[in-house]
C-alpha positions in Angstrom: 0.0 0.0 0.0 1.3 3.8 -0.9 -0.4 6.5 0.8 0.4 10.0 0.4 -0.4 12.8 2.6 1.0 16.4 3.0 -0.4 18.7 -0.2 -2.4 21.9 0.8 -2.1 25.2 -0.1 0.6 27.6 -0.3 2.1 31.2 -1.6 4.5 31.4 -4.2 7.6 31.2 -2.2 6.4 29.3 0.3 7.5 25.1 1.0 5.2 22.1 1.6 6.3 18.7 2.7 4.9 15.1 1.3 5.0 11.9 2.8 4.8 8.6 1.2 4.0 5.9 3.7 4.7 2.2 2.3 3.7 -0.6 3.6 3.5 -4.5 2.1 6.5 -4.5 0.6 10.3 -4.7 1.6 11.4 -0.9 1.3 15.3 -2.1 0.8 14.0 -3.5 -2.5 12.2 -0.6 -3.6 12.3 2.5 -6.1 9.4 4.7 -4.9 9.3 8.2 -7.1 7.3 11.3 -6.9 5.3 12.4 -9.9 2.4 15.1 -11.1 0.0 15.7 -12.9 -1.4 19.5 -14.0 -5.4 19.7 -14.7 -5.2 19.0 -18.8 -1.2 17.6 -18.8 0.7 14.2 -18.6 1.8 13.0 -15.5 5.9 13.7 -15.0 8.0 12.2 -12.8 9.3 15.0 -10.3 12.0 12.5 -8.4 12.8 8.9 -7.1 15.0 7.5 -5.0 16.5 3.9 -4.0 16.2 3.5 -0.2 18.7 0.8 0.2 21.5 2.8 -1.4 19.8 6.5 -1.8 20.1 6.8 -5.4 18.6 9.6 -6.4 17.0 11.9 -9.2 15.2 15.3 -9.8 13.3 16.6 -12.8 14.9 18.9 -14.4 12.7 21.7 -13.3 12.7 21.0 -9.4 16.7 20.9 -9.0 17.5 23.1 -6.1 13.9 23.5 -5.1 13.1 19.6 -3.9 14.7 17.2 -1.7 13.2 13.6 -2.1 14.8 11.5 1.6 13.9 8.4 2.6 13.2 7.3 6.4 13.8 3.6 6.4 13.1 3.0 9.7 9.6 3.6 9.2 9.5 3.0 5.4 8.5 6.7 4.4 9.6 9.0 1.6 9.9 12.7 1.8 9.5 15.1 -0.8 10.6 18.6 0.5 9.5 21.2 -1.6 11.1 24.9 -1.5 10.6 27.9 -3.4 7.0 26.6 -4.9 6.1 28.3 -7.9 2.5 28.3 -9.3 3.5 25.8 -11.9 3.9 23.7 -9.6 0.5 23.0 -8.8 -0.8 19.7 -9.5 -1.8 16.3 -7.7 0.9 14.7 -6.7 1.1 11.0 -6.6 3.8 8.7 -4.9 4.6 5.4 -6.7 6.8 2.3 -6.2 8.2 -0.9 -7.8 10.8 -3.0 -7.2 14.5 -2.2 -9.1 15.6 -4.1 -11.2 18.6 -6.0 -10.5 22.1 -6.0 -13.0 23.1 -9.3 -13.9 26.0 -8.9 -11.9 28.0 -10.6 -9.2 26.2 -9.4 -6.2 23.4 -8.5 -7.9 23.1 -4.7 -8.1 20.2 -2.6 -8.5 19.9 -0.2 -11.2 18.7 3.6 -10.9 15.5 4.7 -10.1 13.8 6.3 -12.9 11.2 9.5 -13.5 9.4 7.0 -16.2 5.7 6.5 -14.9 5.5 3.1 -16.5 8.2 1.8 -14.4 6.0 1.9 -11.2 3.0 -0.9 -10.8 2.1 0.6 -7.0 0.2 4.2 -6.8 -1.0 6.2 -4.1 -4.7 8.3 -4.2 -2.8 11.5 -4.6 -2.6 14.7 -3.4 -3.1 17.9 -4.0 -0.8 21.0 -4.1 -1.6 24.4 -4.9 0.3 27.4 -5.4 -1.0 31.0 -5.3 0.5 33.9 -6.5 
């Protein structure tokens, strides 16, 4: 189960903090991302990250502004959002799926992606707004 929790609203300016709690599923073995979706738009990945080794990544347009952490003690993800601008308003929607592991010798886990179509597991949503 994914459920996500934190969106309200908020000035320009102004930070918000989402939670992903997981539960069902071992989070070592996870990729669990952030993504959004804008009234009439596709649904973008915004970040991920790899609990077990905190492999992370960022949309481009969120660098320096969000910080995606992981509390593996209680199998939660953060998503620490700074400096919100009114395009960032959508619902946002935490997702996760297990990596995939390189043929390798251990076995290592590749990168979590921003590719919504990597992630099987999706939370309700929810959602953000930003005023001017």
């Amino acid at each position: 189960q994914v459920v996500e929790s934190g969106g309200g609203l908020v000035q320009a300016g102004g930070s918000l903090r989402l939670s992903c709690a997981v539960s069902g599923f071992s989070f070592d073995e996870l990729a669990i991302g952030w993504f959004r979706q804008a009234p009439g738009k596709e649904r973008e990945g915004v970040s991920c990250i790899g609990p077990k080794d905190g492999a992370t990544s960022y949309a481009d347009s969120v660098k320096g502004r969000f910080t995606i952490s992981s509390a593996n003690a209680t199998n939660t993800v953060y998503l620490q959002m700074n400096s919100l601008k009114p395009e960032d308003t959508a619902v946002y929607y935490c997702a996760a799926d297990f990596r995939t592991l390189r043929a390798s010798n251990p076995p290592i886990p590749i990168a979590p992606t921003l590719d919504p179509w990597d992630y099987s597991y999706w939370g309700q949503g929810t959602q953000v707004t930003v005023s001017t």
